[in-house]
N, C-alpha and C positions, 0 to 999 in steps of 0.2 A: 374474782371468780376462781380464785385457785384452790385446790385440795389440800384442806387442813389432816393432819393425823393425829388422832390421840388414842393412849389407853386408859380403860378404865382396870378399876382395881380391882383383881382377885386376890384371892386365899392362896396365900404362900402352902399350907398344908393340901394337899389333894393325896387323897386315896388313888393307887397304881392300879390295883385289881380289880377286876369286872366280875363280881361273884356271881351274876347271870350269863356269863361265858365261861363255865368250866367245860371243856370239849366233852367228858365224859359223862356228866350229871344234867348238863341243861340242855341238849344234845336240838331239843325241841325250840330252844330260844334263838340258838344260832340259826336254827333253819328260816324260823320266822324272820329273822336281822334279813336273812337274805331274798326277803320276798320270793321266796317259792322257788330261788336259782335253786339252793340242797334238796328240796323235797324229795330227792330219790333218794337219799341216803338212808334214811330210813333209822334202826337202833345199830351203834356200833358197840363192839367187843371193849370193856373196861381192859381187858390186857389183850390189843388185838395181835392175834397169828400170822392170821392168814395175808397174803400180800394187799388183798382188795376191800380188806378190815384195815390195813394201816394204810390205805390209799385213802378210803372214806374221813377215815381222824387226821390227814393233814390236810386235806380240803376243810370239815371240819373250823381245824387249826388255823389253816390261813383266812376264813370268814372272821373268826372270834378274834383274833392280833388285831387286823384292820378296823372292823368295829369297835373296837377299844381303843385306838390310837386316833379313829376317828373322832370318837366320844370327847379325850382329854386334848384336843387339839382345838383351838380356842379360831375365830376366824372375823375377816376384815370385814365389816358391814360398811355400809355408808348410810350416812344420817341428816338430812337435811333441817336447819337449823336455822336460825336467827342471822346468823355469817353465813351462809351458803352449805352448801355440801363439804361434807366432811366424812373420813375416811376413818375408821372405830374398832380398836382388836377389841373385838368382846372374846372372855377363856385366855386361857394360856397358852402363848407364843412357843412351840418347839420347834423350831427352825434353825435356833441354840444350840439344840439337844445335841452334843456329842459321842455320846456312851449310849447307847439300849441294853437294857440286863434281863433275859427273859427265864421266867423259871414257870413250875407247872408241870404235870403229869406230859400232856400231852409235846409240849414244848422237848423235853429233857428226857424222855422216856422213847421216845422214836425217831431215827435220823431224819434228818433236815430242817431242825429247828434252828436253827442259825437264818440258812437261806427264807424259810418262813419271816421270820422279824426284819428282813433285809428287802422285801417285795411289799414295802406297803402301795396302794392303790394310788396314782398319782392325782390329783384335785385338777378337775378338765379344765375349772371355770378357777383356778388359783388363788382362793379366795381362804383355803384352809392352812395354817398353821403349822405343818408337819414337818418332820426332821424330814434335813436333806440325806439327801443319796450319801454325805461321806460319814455319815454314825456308824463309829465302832458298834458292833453286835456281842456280848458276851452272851453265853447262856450259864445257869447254874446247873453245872452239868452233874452236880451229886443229889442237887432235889433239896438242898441244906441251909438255903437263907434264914428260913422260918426256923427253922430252931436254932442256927445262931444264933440271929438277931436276941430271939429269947434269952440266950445264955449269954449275950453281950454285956448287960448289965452288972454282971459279976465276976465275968472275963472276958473282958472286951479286946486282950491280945487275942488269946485264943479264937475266939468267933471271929474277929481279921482274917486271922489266919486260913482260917478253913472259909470264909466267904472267897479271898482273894485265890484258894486254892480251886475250888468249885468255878470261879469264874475264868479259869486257866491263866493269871496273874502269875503266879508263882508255883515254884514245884515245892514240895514238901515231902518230908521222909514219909509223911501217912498215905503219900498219893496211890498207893498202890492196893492199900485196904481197901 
């Protein structure tokens, strides 16, 4: 009668981004994620100014992180079977995850993205998958993955370069541009 564990197999490839959470375009999605907790927020400012326009987009910000790390976080079911009860990571295990790298308008555009990707929701019932509390937090803080990555293929020192410099790795004589 003891508790068997196994995983089942996923896709080494998974897509990072939630194109139905961008803080500034889906604004209406993330409210929905949050069953009706955002509903005051109402439309926020694509470059917000004002203090309680970039209050709105980090609240926002912290729905759309968590529902996305919720999403890719794979969790422990139990399955009862032919041998008894058994214990099943259905998704992918991030508990591993030592690095987080966050990029994004919202993210990298208004201070306290860092601490945002550092406060995910903790699982009451411990049953989900999530990186622990000691994950390093990078952000891309020049906005520049995506078009590295792009130009990697044909300069792949260069886009290092300026990925590891955007992700505050290393200082470089550009860091100042």
């Amino acid at each position: 009668t003891g508790v068997q564990t196994c995983a089942l197999p996923i896709s080494f490839s998974k897509r990072s981004v939630e194109g139905d959470l961008g803080v500034f375009y889906n604004v209406s999605k993330i409210v929905e994620a949050s069953g009706g907790v955002l509903e005051e927020i109402g439309s926020v400012d694509v470059l917000p100014r004002e203090q309680d326009q970039r209050d709105k987009v980090r609240q926002l910000t912290q729905w759309a992180v968590n529902v996305a790390f919720w999403r890719h976080a794979g969790e422990i079911r139990t399955a009862y079977g032919a041998y008894g009860r058994s214990e099943v990571v259905e998704g992918r295990d991030l508990t591993a995850v030592k690095v987080v790298v966050g990029t994004g308008g919202a993210l990298t555009r208004l201070s306290g993205g860092r601490e945002i990707l550092s406060r995910l929701w903790p699982d009451p019932k411990k049953r989900k998958l999530l990186p622990g509390k000691g994950a390093k937090v990078f952000l891309d803080t020049r906005y520049i993955m995506a078009a590295a990555g792009l130009m990697g293929r044909h300069y792949p020192e260069q886009s290092l370069a300026l990925i590891l410099e955007s992700l505050g790795c290393i200082q470089t004589a550009s860091a100042g541009v």
